[in-house]
Residue frames as a rotation matrix with the C-alpha (Angstrom) as fourth column:
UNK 1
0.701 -0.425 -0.573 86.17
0.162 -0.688 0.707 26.59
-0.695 -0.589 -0.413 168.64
UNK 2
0.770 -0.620 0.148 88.94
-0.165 -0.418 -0.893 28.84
0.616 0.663 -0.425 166.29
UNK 3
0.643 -0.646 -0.411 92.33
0.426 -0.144 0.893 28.60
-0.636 -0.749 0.183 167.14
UNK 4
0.834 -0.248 0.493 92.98
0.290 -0.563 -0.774 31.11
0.469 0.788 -0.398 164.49
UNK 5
-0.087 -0.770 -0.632 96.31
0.837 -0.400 0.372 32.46
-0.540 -0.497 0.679 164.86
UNK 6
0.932 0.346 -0.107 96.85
0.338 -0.937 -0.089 36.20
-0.131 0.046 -0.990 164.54
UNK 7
-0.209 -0.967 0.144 100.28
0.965 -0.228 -0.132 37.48
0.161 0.111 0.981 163.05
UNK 8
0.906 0.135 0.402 101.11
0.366 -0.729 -0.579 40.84
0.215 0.671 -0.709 162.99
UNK 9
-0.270 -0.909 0.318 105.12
0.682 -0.414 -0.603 42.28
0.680 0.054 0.731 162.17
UNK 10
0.635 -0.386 -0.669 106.72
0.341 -0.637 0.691 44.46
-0.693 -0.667 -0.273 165.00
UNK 11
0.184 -0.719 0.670 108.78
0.983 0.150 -0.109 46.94
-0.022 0.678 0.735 162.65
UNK 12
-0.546 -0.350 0.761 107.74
0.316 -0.927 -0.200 50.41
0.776 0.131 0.617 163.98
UNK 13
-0.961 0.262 0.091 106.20
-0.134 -0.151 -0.979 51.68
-0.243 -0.953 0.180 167.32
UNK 14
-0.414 0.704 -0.578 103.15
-0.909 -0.351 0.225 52.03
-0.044 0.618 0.785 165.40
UNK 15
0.037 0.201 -0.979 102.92
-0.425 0.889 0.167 47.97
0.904 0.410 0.118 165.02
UNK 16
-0.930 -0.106 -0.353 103.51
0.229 0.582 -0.780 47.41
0.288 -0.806 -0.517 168.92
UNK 17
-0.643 0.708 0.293 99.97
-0.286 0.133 -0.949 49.07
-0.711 -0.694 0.118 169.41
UNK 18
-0.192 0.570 -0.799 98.29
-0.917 0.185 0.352 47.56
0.349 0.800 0.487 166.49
UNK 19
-0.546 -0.306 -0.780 99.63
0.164 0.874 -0.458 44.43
0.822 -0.378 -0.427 168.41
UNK 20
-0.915 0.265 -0.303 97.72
0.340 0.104 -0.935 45.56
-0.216 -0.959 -0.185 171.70
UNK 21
-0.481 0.860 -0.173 94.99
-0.797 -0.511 -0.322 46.17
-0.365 -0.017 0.931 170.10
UNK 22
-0.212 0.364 -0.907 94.38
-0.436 0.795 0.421 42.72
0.875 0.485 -0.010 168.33
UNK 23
-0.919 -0.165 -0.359 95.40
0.247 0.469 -0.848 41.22
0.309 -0.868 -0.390 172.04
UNK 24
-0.842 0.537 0.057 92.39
-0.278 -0.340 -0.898 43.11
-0.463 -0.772 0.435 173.60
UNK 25
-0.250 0.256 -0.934 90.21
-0.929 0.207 0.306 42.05
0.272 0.944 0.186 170.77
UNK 26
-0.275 -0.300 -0.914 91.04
-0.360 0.913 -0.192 38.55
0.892 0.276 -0.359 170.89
UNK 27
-0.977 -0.174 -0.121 90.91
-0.005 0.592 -0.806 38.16
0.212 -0.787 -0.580 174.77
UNK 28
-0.775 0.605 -0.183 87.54
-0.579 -0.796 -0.176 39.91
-0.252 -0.030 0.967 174.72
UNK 29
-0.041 0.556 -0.830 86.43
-0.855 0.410 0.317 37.93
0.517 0.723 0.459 172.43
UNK 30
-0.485 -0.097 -0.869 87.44
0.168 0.965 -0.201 34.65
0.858 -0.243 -0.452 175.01
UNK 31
0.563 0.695 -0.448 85.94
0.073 0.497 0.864 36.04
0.823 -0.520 0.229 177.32
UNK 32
-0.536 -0.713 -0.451 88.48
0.729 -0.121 -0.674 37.82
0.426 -0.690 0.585 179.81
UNK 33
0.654 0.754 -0.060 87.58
0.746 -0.630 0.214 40.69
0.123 -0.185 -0.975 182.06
UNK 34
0.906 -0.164 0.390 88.47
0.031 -0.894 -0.446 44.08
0.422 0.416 -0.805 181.69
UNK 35
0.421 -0.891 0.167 91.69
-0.833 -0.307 0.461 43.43
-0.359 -0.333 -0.872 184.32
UNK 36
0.118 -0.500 0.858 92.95
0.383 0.820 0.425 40.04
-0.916 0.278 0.289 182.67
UNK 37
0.589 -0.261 0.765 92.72
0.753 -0.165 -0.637 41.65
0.293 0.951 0.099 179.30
UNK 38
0.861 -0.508 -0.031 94.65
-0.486 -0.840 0.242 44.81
-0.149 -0.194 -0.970 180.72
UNK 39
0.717 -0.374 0.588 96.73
-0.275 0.623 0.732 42.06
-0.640 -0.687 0.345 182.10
UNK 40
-0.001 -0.456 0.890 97.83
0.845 0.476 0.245 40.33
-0.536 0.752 0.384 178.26
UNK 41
0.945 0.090 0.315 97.39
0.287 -0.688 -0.666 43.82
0.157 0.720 -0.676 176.92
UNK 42
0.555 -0.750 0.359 100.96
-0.800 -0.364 0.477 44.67
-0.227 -0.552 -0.802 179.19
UNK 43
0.140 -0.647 0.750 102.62
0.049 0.761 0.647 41.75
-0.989 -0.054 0.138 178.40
UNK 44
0.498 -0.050 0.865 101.89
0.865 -0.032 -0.500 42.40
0.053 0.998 0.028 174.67
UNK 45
0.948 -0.084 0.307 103.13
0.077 -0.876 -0.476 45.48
0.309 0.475 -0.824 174.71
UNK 46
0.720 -0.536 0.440 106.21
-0.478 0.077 0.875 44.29
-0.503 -0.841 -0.201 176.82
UNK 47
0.016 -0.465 0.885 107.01
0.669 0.663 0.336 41.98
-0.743 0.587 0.322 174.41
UNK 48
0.750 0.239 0.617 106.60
0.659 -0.355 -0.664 44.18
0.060 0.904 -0.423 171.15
UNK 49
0.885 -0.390 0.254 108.73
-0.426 -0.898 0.107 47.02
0.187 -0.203 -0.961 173.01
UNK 50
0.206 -0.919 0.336 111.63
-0.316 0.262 0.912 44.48
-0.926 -0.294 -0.237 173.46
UNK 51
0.356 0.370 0.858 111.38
0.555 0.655 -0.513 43.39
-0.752 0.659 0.028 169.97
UNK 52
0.939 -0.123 0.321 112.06
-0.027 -0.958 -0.287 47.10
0.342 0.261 -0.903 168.87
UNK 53
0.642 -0.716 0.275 114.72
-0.765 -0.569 0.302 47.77
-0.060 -0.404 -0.913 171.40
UNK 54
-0.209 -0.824 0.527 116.99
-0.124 0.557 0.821 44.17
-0.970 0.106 -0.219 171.04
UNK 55
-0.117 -0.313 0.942 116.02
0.506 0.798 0.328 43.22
-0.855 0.515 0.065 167.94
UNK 56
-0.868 0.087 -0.488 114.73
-0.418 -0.658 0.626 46.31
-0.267 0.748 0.608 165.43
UNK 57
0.122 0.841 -0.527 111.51
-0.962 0.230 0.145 43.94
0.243 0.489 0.838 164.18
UNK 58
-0.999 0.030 -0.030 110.36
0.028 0.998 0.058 40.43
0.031 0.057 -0.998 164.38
UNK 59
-0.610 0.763 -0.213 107.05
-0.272 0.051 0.961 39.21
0.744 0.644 0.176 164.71
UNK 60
-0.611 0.457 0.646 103.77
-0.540 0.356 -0.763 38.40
-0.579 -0.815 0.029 167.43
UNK 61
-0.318 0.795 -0.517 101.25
-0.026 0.537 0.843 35.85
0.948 0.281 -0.151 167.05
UNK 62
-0.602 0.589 0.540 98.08
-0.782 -0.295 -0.550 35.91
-0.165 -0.753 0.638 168.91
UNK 63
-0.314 0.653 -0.689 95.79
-0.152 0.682 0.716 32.78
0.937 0.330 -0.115 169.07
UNK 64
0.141 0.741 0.656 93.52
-0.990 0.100 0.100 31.31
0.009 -0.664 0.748 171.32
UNK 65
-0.743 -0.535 -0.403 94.41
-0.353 0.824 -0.443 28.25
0.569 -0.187 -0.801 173.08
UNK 66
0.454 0.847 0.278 92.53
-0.773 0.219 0.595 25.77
0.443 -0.485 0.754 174.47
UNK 67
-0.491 -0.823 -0.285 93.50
-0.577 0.552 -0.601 22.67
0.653 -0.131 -0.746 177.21
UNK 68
-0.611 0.534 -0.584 91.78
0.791 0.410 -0.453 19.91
-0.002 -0.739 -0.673 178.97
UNK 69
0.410 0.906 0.100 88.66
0.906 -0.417 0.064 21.96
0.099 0.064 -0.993 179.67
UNK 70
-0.209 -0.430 -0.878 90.87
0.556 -0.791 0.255 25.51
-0.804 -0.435 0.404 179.78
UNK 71
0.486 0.059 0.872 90.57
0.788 -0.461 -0.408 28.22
0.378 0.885 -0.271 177.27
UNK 72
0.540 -0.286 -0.791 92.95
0.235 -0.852 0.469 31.23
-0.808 -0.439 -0.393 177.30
UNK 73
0.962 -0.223 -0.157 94.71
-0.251 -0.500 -0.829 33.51
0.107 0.837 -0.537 174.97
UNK 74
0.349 -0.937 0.030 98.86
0.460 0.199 0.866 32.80
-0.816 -0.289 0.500 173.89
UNK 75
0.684 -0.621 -0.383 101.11
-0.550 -0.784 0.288 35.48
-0.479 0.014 -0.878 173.51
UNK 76
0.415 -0.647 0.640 104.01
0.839 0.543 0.006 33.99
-0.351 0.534 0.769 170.99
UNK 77
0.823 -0.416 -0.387 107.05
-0.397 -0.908 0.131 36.87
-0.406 0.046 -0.913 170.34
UNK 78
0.328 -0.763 0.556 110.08
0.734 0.577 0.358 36.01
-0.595 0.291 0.750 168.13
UNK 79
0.581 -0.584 -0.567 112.78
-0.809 -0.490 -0.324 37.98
-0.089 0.647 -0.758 166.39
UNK 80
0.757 -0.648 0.076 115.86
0.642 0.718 -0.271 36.99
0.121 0.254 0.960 164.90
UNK 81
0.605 -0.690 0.397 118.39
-0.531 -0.721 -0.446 39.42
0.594 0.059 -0.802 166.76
UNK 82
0.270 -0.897 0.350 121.16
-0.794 -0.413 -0.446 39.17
0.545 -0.157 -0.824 169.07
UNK 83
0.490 0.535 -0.688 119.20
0.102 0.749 0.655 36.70
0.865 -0.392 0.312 171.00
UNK 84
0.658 0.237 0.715 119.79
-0.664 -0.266 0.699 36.59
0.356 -0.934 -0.018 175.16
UNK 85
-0.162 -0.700 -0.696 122.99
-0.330 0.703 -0.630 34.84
0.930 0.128 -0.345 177.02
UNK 86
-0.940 -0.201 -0.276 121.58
0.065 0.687 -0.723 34.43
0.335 -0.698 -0.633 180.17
UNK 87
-0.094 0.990 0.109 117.83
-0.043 -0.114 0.993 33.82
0.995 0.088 0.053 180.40
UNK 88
0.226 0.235 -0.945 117.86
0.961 0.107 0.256 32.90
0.162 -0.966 -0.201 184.05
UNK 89
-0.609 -0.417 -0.675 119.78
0.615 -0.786 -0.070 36.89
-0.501 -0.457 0.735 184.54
UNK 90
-0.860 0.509 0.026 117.60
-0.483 -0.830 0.281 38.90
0.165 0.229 0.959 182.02
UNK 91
0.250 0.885 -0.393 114.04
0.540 0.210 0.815 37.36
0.804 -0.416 -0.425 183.95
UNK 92
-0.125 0.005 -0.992 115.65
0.991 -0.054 -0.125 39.29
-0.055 -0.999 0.002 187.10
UNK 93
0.587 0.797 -0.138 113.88
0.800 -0.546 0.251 41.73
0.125 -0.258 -0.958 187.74
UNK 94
0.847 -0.070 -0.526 116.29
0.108 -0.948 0.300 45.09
-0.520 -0.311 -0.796 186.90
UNK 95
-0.248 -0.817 0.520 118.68
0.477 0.364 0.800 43.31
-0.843 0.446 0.300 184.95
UNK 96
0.848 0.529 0.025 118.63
0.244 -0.348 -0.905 45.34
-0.470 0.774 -0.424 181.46
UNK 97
-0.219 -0.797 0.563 121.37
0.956 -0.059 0.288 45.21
-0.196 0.602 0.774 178.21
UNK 98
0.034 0.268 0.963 119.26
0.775 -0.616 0.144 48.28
0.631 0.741 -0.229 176.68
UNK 99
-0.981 -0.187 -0.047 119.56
0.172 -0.744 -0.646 50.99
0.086 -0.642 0.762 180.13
UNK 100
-0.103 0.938 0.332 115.99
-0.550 -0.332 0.766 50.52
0.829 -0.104 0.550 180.73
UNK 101
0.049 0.307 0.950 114.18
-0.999 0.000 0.052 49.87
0.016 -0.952 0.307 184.36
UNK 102
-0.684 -0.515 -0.516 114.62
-0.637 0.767 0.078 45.64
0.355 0.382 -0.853 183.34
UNK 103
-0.689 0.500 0.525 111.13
-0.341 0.416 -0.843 45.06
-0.640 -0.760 -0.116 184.22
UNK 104
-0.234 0.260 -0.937 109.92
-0.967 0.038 0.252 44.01
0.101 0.965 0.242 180.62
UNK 105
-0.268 -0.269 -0.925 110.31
-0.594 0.802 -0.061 40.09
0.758 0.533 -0.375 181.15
UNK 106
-0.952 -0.100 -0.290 110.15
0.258 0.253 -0.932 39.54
0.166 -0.962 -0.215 184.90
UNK 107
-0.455 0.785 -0.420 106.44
-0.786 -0.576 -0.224 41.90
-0.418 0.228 0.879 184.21
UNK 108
-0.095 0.602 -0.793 105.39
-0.891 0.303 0.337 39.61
0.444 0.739 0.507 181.85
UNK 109
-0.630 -0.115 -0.768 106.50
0.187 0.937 -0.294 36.24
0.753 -0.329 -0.569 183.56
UNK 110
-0.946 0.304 -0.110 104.40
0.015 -0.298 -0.954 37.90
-0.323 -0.905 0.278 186.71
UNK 111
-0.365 0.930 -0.044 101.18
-0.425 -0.209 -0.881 39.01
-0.828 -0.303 0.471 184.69
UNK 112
0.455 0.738 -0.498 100.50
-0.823 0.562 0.080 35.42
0.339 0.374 0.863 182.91
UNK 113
0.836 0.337 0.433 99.95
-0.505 0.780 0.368 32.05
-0.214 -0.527 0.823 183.92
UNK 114
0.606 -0.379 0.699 102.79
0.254 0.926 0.281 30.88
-0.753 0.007 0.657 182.22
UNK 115
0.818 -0.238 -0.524 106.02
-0.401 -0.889 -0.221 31.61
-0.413 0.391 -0.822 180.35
UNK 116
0.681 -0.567 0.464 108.76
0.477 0.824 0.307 30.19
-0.556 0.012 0.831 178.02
UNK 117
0.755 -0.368 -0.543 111.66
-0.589 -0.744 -0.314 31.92
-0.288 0.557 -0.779 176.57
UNK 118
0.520 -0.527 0.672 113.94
0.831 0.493 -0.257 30.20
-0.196 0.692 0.695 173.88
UNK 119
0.821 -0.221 -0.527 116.89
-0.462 -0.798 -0.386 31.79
-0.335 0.560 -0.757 172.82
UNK 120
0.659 -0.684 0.312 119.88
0.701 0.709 0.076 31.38
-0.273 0.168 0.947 170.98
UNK 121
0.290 -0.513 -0.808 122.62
0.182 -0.800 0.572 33.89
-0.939 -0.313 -0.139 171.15
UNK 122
-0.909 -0.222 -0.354 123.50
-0.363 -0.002 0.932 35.23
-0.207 0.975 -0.079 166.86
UNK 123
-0.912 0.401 0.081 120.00
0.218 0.308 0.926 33.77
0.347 0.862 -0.369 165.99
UNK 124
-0.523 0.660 0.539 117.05
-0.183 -0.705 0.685 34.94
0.832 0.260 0.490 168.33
UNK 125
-0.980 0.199 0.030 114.44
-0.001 0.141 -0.990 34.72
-0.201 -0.970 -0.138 170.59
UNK 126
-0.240 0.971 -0.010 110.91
0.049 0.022 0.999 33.36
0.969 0.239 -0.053 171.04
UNK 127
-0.957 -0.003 0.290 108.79
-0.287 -0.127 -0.950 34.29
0.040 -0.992 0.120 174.04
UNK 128
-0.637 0.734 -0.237 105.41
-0.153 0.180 0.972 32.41
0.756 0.655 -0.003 174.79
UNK 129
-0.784 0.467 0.409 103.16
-0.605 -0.430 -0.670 33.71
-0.137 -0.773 0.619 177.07
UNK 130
-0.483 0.811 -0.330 99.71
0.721 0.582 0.376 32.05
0.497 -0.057 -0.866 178.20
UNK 131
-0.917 0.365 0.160 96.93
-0.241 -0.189 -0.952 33.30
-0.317 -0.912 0.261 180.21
UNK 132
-0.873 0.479 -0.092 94.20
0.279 0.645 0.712 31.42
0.401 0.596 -0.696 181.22
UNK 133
-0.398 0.854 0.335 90.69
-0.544 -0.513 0.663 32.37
0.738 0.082 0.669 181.40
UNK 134
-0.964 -0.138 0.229 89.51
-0.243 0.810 -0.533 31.30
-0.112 -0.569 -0.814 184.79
UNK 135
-0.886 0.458 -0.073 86.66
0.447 0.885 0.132 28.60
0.125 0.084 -0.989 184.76
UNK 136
-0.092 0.944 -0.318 83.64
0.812 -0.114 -0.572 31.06
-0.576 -0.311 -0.756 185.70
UNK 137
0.141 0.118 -0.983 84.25
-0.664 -0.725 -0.182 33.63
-0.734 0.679 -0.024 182.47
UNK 138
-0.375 -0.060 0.925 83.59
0.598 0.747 0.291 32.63
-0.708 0.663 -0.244 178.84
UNK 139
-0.665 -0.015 -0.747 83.56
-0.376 -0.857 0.352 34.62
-0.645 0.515 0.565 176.12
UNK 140
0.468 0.841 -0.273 80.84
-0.807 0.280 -0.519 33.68
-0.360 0.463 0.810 172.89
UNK 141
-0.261 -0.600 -0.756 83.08
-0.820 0.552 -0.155 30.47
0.510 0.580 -0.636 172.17
């Protein structure tokens, strides 16, 4: 099994769907169906579009993860902007610094298995997303 990792820079709108296209790609390739890849395709693009709007650029990695007998794709987002002062308030659902609908984070934390956001206010922010492939799909890995 690869656990290639997949970079690609977030520096112009243009790079958030280059970024949802590798994602679909990649899950495809594990072995998601067509609504679980939608699924990490929205969460990429969630992430990438906050990346833009707090931070101007930073960066995604895509890789394929594997655990105890699990296999699923992980979502990894990280800038170095303004970074987030209250993670527990921007997960709530409508909270938003940028005057958007504040359903970017709370979206994502909803459509995958699992979610971790690091920040540090003056130095950034890393978001790392899972989703796992359940136990009766497999992809050519």
């Amino acid at each position: 099994m690869s656990n290639e990792l997949l970079l690609q820079p977030i520096r112009r709108e243009v790079d958030v769907y280059i970024a949802v296209s590798r994602g679909r790609e990649l899950a495809r390739l594990v072995g998601f169906d067509e609504i679980d890849r939608t699924r990490i395709e929205i969460a990429i693009l969630e992430l990438t579009r906050n990346i833009l709007v707090h931070a101007g650029s930073g960066q995604l990695a895509l890789r394929e993860v594997e655990q105890n007998s699990r296999h699923g794709v992980e979502v990894e987002a990280s800038d170095t902007g303004p970074g987030i002062e209250d993670i527990e308030l921007a997960l709530r659902d409508g909270y938003s610094t940028a005057h958007t609908l504040g359903a970017g984070l709370p979206g994502v934390k909803r459509l995958m298995d699992e979610m971790v956001v690091e920040s540090v206010v003056g130095v950034g922010t890393t978001v790392r997303a899972v989703r796992w492939l359940p136990t009766k799909q497999r992809g050519r890995r």
